[in-house]
N, C-alpha and C positions, 0 to 999 in steps of 0.2 A: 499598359492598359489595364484598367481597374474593371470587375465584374459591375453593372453597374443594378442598381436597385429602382423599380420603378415600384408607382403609385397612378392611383386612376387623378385626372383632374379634371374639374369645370371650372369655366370661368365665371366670374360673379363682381359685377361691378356694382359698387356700396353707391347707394344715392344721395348718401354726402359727400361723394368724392366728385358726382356728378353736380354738385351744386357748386360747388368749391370751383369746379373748373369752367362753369360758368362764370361765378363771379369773377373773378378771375378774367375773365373777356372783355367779360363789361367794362371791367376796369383798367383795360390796357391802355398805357403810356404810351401812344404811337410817336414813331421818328419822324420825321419832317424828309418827304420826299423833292426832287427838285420837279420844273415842269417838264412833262412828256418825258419822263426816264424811261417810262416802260420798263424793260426786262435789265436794262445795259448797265443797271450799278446792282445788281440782285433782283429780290424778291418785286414784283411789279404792284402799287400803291394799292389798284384798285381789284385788284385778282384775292390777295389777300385777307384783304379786309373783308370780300365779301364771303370768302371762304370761312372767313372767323365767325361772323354773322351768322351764319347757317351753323357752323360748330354749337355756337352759342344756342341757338334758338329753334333749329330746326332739325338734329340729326337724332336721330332716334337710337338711343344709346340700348332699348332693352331690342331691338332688332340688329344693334351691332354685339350684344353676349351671344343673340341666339344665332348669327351667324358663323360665330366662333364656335357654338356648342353644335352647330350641324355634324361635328365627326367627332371619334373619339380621341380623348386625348389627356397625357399621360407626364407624370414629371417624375426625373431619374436623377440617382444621386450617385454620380459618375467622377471619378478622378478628382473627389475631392469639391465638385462644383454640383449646380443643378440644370438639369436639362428638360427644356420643355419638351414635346415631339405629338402629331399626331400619329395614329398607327389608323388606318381603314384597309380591314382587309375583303379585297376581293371575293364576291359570291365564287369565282368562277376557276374551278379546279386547279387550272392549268397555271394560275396568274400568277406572278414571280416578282420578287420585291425589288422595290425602287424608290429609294432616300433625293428625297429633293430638298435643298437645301439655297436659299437665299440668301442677298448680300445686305449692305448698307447705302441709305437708309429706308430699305425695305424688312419685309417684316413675313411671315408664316405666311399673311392673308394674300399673298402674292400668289398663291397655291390653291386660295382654298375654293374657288368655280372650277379646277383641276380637277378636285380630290374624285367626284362623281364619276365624269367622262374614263378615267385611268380606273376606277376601280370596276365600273361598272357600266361596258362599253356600251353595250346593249340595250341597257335603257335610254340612252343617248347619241343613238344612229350607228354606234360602231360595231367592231365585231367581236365576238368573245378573245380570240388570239391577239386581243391588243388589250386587255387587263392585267393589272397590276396590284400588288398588294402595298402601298402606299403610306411612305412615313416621312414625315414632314417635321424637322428639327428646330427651334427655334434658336439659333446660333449664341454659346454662352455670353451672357451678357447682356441678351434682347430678347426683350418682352418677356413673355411668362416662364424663361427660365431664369428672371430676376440678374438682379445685378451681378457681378462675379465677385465674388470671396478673396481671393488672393493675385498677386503678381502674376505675369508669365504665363497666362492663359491664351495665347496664342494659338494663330490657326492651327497647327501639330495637334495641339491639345487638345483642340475643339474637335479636330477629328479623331482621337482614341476616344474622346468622349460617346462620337458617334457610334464607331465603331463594336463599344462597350454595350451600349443600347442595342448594336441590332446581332449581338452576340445574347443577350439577355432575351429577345425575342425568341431566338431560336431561329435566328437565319444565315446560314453558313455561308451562303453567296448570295450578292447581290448588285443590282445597280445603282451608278450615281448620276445625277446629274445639281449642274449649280453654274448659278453668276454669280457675278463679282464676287467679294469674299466666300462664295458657296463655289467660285469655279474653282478657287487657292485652294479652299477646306477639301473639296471632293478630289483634287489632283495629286493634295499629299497623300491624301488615304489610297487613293493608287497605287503611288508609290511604295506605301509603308504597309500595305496589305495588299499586294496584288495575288494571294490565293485566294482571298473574299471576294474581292471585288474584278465583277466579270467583265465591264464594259463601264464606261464614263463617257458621259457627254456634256456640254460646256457654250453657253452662250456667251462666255468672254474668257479668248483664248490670249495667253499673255507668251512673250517666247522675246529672245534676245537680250539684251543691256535692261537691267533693274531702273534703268536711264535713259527714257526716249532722246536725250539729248546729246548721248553721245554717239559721234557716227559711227556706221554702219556699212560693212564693204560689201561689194559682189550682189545689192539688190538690183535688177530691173528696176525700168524708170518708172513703170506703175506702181510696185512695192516701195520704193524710194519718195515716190510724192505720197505714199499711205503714210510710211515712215514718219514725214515732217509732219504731216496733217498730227499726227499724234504727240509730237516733239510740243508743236504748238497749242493743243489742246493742255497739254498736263501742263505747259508756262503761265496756259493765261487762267485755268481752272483748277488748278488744284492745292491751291491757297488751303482750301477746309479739309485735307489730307494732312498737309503740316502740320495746322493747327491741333488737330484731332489725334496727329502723332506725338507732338511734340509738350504739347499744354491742355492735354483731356481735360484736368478738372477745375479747369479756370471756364472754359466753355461751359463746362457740365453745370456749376452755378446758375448761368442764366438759363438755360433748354429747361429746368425743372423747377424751376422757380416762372417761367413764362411762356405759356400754352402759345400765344403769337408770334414769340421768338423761337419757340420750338418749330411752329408751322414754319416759317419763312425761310429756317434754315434747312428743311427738307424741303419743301416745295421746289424751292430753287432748283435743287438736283431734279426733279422730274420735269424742271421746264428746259432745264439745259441738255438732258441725257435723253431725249424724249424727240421722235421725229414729229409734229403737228402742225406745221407750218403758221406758226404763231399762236395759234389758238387751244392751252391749255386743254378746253373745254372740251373740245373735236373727240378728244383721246381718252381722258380720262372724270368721271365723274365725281362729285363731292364727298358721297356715300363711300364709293375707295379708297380715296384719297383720306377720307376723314377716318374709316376702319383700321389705314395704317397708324398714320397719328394718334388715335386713339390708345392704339397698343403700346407704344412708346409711353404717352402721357400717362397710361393708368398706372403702366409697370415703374414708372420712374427708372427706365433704362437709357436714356439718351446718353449721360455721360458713361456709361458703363460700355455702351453700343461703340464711343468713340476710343475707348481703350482699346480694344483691338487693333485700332492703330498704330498705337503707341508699344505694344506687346510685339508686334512685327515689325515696327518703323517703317517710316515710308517710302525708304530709301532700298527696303526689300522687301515690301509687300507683295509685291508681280514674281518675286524670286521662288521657284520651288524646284522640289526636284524634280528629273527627268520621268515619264510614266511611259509605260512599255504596253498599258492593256490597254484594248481594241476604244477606239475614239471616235467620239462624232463630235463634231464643231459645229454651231450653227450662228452666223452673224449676221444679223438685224443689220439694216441699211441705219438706222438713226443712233446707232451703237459709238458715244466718242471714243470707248478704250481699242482701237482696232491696229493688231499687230499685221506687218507681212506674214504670207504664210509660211516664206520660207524660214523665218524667225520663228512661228509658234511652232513646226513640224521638227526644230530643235529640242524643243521642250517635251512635245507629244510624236512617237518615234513611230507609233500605229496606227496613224488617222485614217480611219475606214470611212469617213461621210463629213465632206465639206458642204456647208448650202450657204446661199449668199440671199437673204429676206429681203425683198424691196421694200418693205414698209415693218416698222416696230423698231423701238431704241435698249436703252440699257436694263430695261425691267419687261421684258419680252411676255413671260410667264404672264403678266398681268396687263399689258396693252394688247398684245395679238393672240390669246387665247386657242384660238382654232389652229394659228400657223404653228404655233408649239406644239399644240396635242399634235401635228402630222409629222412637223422634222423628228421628234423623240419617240413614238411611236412606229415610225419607219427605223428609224436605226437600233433600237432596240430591238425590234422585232427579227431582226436580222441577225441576232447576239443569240448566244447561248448561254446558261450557266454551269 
């Protein structure tokens, strides 16, 4: 692990890149959907298109810099790579730092109606003992830590990266939380630093066979039908994990070359990973949805985003090592990556706080808001450093 070097940064979106990506809409070559497919071959005809529409003509790009620029935020030149990160630290004396760290294909902004409530509880109904000094990474490779430089930048990597940063901060202990590749990133830095790191918490808890499909002895039958449920989820979805693994920069061509087919191939992931009962709309708004997208599209990180796959393989992405400091688990009802618990309590050997969400999916942090700030808040609060 490398000392790492930081620098102050703002974001700054060139309004010819906003014309560019405009035109660019207008001009979209669409595919030829069949009748009533809706959601069941991909991205749905008519969800899409009007998503793009709005991209095109209605989103307000200088209200999506300044939503970016609401907190501070900072790029580090860390093991050889560059690291975005915000840093907001807490008014409030007592407040103790906590690295939240996102997967794919999500992005910082997944954090960023968080950043207030955790820094600064009190202005927002809560109480000073639930404030945080809050740093927000944008995972090498995505968004405004720009594409990555060389080979082998793997989740490990991604976490000495971090880890480098909040040694450079000047914080000797602290906590994590993260999904999907933020639950991988934040469980190895567990592992490989558990004098730092005081407590992790994890809204996609992975444990077992690197292989929903291979069986699995000694579960109960309610673990056992979780099991298949999951067996069957990664057979019939996880096609853009191969792909992403196996052939990043064949992909990566068309996501940065076309704003539509960039949408359609994240969309998808949030209509699939996502509890709404049909209705996109219900859960999540255009203005979010379009703020994630956006950070991809500006940064031209899509294919760099999907090398992280290929850095891990997908064959042992869910694989890490075993983590010994104190855990909290929280799992959204609409979550498809969901392991037995007797499986993940293989992997995590301390689970201090299991909670079981009736409503919110794979991107928690940013569909149910309020239930996140309670489950990490509550277990945290309960942590020492």
């Amino acid at each position: 692990m490398s000392a790492a070097i930081i620098t102050p940064f703002e974001v700054s979106i060139d309004p010819a890149d906003v014309a560019d990506l405009r035109s660019r809409l207008a001009r979209t070559r669409w595919a030829d959907w069949l009748p009533d497919a809706g959601w069941s071959y991909g991205t749905d005809e008519i969800y899409i298109k009007r998503l793009c529409a709005y991209w095109q003509d209605r989103f307000d790009f200088d209200a999506f810099a300044a939503r970016l620029n609401a907190f501070p935020q900072f790029l580090a030149e860390a093991e050889g790579e560059r690291l975005h990160f915000y840093h907001a630290r807490s008014p409030v004396p007592t407040a103790r730092a906590l690295v939240l760290v996102h997967g794919w294909p999500g992005s910082v902004v997944e954090f960023l109606d968080l950043i207030g409530p955790l820094t600064d509880p009190e202005a927002h109904g809560g109480k000073a003992a639930d404030a945080f000094h809050v740093i927000v990474p944008s995972l090498p490779g995505y968004g405004f830590s720009g594409p990555t430089r060389h080979k082998d930048v793997n989740t490990r990597k991604a976490g000495a990266m971090i880890a480098g940063v909040m040694e450079a901060l000047g914080y000797p202990r602290y906590f994590l939380q993260g999904g999907d590749w933020g639950s991988i990133v934040t469980s190895t830095m567990a592992h490989d630093y558990p004098d730092r790191i005081a407590a992790l918490h994890v809204n996609m808890a992975p444990g077992g066979p690197t292989n929903p499909a291979i069986p699995v002895d000694g579960l109960n039958v309610e673990e056992a039908a979780e099991y298949a449920r999951l067996g069957q989820h990664m057979a019939m979805d996880s096609a853009y994990a191969f792909i992403q693994s196996t052939r990043p920069q064949s992909l990566a061509v068309a996501m940065n070359d076309s704003p539509a087919g960039l949408a359609a191939w994240i969309i998808d992931k949030f209509y699939a990973w996502t509890d709404h009962g049909g209705d996109l709309d219900a859960v999540f708004d255009f203005d979010h949805l379009l703020d994630n997208l956006s950070v991809y599209w500006f940064t031209g990180t899509a294919g760099s985003s999907f090398r992280l796959y290929h850095e891990n393989n997908v064959r042992t992405a869910y694989a890490h090592a075993v983590v010994d400091v104190p855990t909290g688990i929280a799992r959204f009802a609409g979550e498809p990556f969901r392991w037995p618990r007797s499986l993940v309590e293989q992997s995590y050997r301390n689970v201090q706080d299991w909670q079981e969400l009736p409503h919110g999916g794979h991107f928690a942090a940013f569909q149910r808001k309020d239930d996140f700030l309670r489950v990490v808040r509550g277990f945290f609060g309960r942590q020492v450093l």
